[in-house]
VMD Tcl script that builds the backbone (N, CA, C; Angstrom):
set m [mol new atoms 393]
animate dup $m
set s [atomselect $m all]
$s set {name element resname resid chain x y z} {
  {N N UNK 1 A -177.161 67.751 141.331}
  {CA C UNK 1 A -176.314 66.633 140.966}
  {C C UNK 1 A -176.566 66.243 139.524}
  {N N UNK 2 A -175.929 65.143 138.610}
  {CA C UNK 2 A -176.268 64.699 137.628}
  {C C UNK 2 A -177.198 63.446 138.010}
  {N N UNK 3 A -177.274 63.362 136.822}
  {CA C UNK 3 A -178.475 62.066 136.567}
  {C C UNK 3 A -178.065 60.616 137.416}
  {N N UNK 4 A -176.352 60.519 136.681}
  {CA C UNK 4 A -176.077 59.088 137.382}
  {C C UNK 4 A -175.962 58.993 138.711}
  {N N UNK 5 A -175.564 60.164 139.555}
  {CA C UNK 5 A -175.825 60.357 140.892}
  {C C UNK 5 A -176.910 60.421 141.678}
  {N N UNK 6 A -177.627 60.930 140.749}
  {CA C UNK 6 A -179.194 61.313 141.399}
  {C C UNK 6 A -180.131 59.420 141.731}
  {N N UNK 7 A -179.236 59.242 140.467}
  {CA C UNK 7 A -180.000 57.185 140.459}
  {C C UNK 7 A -179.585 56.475 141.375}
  {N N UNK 8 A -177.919 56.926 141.156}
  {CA C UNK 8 A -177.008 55.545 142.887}
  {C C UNK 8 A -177.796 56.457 144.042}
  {N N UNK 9 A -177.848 57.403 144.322}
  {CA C UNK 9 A -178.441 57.614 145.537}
  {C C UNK 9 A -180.347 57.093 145.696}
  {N N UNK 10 A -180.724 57.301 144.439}
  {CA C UNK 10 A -181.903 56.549 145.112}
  {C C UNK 10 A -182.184 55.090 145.265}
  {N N UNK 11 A -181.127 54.403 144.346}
  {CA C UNK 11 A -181.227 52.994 144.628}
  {C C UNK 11 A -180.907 52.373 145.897}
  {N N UNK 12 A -179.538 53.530 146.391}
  {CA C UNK 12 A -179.225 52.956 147.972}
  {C C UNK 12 A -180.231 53.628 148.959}
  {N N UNK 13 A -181.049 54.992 148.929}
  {CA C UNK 13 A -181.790 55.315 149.847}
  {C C UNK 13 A -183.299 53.951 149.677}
  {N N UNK 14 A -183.646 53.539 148.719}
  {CA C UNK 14 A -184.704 53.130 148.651}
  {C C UNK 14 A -184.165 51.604 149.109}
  {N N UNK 15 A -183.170 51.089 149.085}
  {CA C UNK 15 A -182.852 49.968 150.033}
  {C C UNK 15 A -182.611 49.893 151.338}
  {N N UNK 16 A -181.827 51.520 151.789}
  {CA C UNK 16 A -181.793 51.694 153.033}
  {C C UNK 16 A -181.869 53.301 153.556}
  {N N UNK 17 A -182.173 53.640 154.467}
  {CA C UNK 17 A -182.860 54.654 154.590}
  {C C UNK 17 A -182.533 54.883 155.818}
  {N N UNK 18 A -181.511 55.159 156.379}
  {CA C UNK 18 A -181.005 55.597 157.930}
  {C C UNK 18 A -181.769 56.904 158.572}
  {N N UNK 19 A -182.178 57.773 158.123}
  {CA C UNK 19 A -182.983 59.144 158.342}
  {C C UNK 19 A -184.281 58.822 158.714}
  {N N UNK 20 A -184.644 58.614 160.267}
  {CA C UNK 20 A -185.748 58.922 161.044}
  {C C UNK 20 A -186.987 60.154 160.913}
  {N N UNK 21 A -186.176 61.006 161.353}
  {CA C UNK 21 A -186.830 62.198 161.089}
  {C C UNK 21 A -186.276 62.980 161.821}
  {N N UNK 22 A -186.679 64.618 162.150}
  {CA C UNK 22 A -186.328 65.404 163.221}
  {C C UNK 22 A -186.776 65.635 164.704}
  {N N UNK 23 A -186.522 66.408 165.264}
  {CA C UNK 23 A -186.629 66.600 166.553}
  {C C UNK 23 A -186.400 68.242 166.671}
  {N N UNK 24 A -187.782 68.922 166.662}
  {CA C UNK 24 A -187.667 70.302 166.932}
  {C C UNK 24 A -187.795 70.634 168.413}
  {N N UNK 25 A -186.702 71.727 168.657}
  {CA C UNK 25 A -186.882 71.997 169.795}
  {C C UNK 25 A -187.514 74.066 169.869}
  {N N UNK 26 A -188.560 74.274 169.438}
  {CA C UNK 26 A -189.081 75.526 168.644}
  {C C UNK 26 A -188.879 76.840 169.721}
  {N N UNK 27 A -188.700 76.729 171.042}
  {CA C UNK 27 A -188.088 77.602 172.404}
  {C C UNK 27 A -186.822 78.027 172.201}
  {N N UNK 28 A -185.810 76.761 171.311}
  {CA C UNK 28 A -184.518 76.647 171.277}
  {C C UNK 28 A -183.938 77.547 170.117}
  {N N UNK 29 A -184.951 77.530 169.180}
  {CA C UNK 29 A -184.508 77.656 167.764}
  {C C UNK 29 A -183.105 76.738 167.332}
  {N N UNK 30 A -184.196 75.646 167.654}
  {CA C UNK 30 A -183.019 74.403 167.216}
  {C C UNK 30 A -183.292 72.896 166.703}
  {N N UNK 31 A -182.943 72.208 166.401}
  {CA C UNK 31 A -183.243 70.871 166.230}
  {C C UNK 31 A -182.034 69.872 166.108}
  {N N UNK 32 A -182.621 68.254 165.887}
  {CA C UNK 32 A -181.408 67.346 165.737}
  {C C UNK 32 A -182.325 66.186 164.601}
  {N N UNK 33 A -181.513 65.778 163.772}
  {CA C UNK 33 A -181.606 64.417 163.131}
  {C C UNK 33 A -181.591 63.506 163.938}
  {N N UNK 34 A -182.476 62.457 163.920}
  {CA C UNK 34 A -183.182 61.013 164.438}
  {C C UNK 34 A -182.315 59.745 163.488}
  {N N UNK 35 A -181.537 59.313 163.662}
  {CA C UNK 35 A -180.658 58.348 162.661}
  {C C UNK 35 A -181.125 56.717 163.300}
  {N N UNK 36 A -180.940 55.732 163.080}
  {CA C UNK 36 A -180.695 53.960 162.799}
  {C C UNK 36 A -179.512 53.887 163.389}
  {N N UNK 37 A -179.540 53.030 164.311}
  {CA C UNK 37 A -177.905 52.791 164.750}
  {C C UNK 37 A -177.338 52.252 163.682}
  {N N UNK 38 A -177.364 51.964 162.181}
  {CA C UNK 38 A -177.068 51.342 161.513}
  {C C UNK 38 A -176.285 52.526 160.352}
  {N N UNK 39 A -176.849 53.676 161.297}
  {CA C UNK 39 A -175.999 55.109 160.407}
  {C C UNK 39 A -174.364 55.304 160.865}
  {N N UNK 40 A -173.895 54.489 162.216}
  {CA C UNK 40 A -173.051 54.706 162.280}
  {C C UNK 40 A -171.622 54.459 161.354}
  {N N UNK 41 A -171.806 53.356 160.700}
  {CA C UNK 41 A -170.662 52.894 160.228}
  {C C UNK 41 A -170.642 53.927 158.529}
  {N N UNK 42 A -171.310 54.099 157.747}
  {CA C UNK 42 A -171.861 55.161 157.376}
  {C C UNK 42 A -171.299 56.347 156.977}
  {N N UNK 43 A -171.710 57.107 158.411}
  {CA C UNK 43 A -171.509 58.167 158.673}
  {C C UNK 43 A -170.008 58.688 159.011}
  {N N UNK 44 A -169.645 57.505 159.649}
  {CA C UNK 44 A -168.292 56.890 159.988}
  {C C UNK 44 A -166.912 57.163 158.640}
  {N N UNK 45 A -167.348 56.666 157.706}
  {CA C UNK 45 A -166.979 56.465 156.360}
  {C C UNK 45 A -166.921 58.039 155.798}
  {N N UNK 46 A -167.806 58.752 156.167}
  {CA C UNK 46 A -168.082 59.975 155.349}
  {C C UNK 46 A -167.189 61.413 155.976}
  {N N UNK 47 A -167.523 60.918 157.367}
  {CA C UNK 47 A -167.028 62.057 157.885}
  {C C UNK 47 A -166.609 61.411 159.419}
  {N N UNK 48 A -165.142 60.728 159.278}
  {CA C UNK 48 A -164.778 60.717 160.408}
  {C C UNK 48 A -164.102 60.733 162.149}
  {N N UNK 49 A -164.648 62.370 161.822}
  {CA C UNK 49 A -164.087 63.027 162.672}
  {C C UNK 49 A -165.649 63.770 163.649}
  {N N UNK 50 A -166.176 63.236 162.850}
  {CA C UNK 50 A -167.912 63.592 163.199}
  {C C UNK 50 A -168.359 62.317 164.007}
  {N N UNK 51 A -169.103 62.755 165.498}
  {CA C UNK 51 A -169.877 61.574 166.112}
  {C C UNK 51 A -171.184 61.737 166.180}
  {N N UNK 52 A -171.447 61.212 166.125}
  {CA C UNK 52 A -173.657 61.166 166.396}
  {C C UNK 52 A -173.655 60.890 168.061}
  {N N UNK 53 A -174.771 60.719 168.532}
  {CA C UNK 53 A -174.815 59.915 170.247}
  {C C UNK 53 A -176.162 59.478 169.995}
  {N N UNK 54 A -175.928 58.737 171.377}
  {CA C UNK 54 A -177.016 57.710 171.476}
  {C C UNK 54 A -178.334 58.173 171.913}
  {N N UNK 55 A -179.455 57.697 171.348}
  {CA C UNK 55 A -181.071 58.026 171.196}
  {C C UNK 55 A -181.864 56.878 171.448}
  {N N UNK 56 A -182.765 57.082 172.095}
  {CA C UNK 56 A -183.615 56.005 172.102}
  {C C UNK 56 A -184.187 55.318 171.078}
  {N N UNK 57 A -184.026 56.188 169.833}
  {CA C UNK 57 A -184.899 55.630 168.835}
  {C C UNK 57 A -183.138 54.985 167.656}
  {N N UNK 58 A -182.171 55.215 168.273}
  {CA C UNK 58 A -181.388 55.342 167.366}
  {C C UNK 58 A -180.014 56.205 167.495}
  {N N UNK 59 A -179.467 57.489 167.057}
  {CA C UNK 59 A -178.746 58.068 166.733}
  {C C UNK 59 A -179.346 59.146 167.045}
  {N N UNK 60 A -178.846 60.502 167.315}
  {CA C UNK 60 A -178.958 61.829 167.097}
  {C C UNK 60 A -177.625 62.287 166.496}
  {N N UNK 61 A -177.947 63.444 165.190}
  {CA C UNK 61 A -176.849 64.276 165.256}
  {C C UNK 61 A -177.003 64.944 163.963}
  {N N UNK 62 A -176.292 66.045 163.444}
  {CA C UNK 62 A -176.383 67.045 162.479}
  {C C UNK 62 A -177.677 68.041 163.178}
  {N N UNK 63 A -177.073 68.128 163.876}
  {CA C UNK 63 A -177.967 69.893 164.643}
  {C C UNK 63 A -178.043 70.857 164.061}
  {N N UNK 64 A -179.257 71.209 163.750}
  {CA C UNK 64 A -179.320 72.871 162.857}
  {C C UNK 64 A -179.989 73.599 163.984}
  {N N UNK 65 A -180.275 74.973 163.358}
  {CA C UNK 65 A -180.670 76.009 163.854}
  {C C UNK 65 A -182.054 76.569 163.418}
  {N N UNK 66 A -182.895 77.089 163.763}
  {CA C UNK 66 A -184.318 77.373 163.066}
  {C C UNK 66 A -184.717 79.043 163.084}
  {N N UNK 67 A -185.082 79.486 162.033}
  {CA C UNK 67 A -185.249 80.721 162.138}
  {C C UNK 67 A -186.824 80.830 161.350}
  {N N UNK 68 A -187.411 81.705 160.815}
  {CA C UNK 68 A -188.623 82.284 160.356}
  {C C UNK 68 A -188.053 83.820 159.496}
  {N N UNK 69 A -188.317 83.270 158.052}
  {CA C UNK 69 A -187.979 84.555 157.343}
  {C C UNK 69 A -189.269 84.501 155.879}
  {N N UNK 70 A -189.242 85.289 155.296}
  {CA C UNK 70 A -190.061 85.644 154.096}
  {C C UNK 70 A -189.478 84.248 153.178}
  {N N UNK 71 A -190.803 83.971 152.233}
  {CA C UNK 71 A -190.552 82.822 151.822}
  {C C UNK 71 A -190.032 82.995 150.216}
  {N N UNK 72 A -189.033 82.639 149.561}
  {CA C UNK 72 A -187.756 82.897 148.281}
  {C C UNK 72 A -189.208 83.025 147.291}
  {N N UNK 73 A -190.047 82.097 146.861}
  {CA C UNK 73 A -190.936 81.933 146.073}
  {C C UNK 73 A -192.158 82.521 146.396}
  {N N UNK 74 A -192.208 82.624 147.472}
  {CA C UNK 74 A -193.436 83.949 147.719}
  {C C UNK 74 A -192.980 84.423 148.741}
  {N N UNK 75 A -192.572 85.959 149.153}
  {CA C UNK 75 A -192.153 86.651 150.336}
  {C C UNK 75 A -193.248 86.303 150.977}
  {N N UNK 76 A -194.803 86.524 150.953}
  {CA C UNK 76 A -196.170 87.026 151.351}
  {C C UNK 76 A -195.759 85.835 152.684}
  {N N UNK 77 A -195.277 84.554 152.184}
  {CA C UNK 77 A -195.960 83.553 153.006}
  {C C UNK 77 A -194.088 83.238 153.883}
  {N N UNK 78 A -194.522 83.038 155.440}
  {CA C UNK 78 A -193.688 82.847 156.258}
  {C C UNK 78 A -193.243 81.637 155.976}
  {N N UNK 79 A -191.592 81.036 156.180}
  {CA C UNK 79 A -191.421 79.867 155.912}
  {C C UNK 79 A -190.426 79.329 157.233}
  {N N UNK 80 A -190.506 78.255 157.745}
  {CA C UNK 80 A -189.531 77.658 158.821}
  {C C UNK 80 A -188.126 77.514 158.028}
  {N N UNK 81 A -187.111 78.128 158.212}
  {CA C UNK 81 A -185.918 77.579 158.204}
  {C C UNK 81 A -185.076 76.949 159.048}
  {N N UNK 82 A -184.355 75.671 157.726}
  {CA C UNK 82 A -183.943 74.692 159.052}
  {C C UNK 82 A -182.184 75.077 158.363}
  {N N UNK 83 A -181.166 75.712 159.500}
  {CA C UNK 83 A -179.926 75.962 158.955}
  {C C UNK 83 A -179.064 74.714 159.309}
  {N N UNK 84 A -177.900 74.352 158.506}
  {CA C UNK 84 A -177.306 73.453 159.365}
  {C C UNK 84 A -175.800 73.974 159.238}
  {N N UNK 85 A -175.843 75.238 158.377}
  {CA C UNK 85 A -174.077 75.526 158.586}
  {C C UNK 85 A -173.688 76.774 159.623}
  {N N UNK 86 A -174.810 77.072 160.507}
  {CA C UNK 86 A -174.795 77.696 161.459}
  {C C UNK 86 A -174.288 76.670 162.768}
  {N N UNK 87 A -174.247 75.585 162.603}
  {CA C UNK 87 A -174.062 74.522 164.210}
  {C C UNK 87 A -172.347 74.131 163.264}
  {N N UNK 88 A -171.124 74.639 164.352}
  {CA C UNK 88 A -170.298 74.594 163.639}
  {C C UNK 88 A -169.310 73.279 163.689}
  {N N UNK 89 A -170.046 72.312 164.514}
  {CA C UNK 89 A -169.530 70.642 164.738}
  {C C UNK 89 A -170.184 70.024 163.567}
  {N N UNK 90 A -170.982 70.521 163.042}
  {CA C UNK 90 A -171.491 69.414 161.731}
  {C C UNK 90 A -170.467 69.252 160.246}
  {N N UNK 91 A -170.464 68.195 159.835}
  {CA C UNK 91 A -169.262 67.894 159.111}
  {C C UNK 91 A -169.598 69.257 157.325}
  {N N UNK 92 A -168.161 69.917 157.008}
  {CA C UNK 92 A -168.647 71.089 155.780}
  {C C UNK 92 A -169.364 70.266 154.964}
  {N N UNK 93 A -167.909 68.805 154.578}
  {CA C UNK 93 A -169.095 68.104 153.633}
  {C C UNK 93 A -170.124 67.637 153.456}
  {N N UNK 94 A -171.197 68.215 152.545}
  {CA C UNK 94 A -172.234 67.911 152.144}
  {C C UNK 94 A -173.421 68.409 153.403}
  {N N UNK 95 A -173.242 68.332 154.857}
  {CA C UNK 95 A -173.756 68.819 155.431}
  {C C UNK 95 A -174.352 70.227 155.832}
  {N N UNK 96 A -173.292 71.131 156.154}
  {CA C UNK 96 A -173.254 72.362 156.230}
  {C C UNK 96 A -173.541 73.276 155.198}
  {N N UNK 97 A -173.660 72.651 153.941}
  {CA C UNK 97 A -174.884 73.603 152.760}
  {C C UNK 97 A -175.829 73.489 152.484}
  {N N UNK 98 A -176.349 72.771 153.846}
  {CA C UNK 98 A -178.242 72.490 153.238}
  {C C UNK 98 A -178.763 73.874 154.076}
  {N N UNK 99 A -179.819 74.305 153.449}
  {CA C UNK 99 A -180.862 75.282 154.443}
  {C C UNK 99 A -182.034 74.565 153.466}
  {N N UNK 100 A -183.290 74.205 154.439}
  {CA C UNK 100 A -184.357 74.246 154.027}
  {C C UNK 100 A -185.303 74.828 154.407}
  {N N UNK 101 A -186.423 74.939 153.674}
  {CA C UNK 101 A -187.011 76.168 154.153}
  {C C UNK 101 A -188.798 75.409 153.926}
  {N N UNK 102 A -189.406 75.303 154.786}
  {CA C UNK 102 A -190.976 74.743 154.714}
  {C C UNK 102 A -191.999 75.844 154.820}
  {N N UNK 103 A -192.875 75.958 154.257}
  {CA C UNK 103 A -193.889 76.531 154.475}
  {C C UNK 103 A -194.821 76.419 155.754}
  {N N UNK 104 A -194.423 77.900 156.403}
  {CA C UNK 104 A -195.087 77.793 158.259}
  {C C UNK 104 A -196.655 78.308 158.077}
  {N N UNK 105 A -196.220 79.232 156.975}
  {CA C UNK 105 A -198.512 80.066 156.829}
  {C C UNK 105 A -198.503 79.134 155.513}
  {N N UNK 106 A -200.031 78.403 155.593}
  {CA C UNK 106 A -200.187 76.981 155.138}
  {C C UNK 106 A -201.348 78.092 153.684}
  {N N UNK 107 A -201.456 79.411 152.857}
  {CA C UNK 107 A -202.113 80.161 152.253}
  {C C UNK 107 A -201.760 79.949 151.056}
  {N N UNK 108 A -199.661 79.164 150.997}
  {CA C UNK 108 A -199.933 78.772 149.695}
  {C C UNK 108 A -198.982 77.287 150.112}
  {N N UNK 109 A -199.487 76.262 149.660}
  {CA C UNK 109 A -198.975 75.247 149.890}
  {C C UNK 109 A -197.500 75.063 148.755}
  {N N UNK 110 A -196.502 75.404 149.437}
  {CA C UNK 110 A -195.358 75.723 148.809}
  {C C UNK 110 A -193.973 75.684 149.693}
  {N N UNK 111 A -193.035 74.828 149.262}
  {CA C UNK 111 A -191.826 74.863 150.536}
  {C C UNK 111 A -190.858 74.911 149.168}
  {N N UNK 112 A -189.539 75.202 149.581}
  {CA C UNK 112 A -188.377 75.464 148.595}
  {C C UNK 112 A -187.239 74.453 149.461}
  {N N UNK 113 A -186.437 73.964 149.077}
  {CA C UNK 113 A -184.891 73.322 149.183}
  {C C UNK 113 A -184.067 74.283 149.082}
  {N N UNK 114 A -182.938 75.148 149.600}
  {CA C UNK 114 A -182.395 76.410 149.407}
  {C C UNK 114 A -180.887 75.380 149.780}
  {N N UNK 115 A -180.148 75.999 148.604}
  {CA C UNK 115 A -178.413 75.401 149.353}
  {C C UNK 115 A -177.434 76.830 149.532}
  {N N UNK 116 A -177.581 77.030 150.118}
  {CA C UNK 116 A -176.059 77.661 151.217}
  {C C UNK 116 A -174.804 77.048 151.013}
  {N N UNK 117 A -173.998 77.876 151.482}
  {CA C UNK 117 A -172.544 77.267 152.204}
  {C C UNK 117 A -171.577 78.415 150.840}
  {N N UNK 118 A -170.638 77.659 150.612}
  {CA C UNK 118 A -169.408 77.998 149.751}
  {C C UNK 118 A -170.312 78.711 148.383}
  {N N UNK 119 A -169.864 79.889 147.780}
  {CA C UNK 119 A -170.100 80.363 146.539}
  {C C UNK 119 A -170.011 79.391 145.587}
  {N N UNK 120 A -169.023 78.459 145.653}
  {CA C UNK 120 A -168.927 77.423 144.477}
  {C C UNK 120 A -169.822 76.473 144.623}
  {N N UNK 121 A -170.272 75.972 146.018}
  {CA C UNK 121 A -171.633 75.240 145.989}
  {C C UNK 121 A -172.699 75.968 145.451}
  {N N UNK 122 A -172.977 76.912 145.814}
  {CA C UNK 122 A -174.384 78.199 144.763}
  {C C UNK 122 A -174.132 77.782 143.809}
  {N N UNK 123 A -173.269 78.247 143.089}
  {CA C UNK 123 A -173.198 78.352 141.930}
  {C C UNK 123 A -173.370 76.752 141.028}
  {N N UNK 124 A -173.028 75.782 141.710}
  {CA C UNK 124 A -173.778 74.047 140.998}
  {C C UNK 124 A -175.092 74.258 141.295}
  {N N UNK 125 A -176.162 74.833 142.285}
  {CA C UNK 125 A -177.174 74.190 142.042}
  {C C UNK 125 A -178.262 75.721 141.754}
  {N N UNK 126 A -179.252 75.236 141.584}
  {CA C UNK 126 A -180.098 76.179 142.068}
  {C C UNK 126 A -180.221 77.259 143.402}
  {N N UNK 127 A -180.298 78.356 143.715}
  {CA C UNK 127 A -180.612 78.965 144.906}
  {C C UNK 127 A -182.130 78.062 145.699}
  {N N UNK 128 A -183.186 78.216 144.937}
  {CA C UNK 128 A -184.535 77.389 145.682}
  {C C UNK 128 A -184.993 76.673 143.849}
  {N N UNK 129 A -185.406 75.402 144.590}
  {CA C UNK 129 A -186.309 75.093 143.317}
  {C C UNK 129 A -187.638 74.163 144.152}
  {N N UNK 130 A -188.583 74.739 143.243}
  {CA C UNK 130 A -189.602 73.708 143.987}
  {C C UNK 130 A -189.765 72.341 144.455}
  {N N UNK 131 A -190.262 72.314 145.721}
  {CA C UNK 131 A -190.459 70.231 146.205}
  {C C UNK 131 A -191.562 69.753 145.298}
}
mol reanalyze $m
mol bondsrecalc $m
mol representation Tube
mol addrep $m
């Protein structure tokens, strides 16, 4: 993103912060986002044709997929990938081009941000850049 984007988004994440955390299901090769019932209206706004459901803690929704491949910045070391444009109910925008990728063999403490999706999304950002 640019600069002035990169700022409105942290001024509104650092006031509000709807993102719980995840929920791996590692049998499944799968997972779900943990949301604030307060993500609905939101989420609502962004994409709405997209529903979340109800969680005990909140919200669930934006389901990815999990795989294990060689890691972009060091093959040597295994990394968890979390896909989300493989689950094909999740909204294209902005959703469906994240892949992240964490470091699973802990030999070099190193995880990458990887964006997927459309060639024209590649081509704005980086393939991996360091966390």
């Amino acid at each position: 993103m640019n600069p002035s984007a990169d700022k409105l988004f942290g001024t509104v994440t650092n006031a509000w912060m709807p993102w719980l955390g995840k929920k791996l299901y590692p049998e499944e090769n799968r997972g779900e986002n943990t949301l604030t019932k307060s993500a609905v209206v939101p989420s609502k706004l962004l994409w709405p044709l997209y529903s979340t459901s109800d969680s005990p803690l909140g919200r669930t929704g934006f389901d990815f997929t999990t795989y294990v491949e060689a890691g972009e910045l060091d093959p040597s070391v295994e990394v968890l990938v979390i896909d989300y444009s493989s689950v094909s109910s999740n909204p294209r925008l902005l959703i469906r081009q994240i892949a992240t990728s964490s470091c699973r063999s802990c030999r070099a403490r190193t995880s990458a941000r990887c964006w997927s999706g459309s060639p024209a999304a590649r081509s704005r950002s980086p393939r991996c850049t360091s966390r």
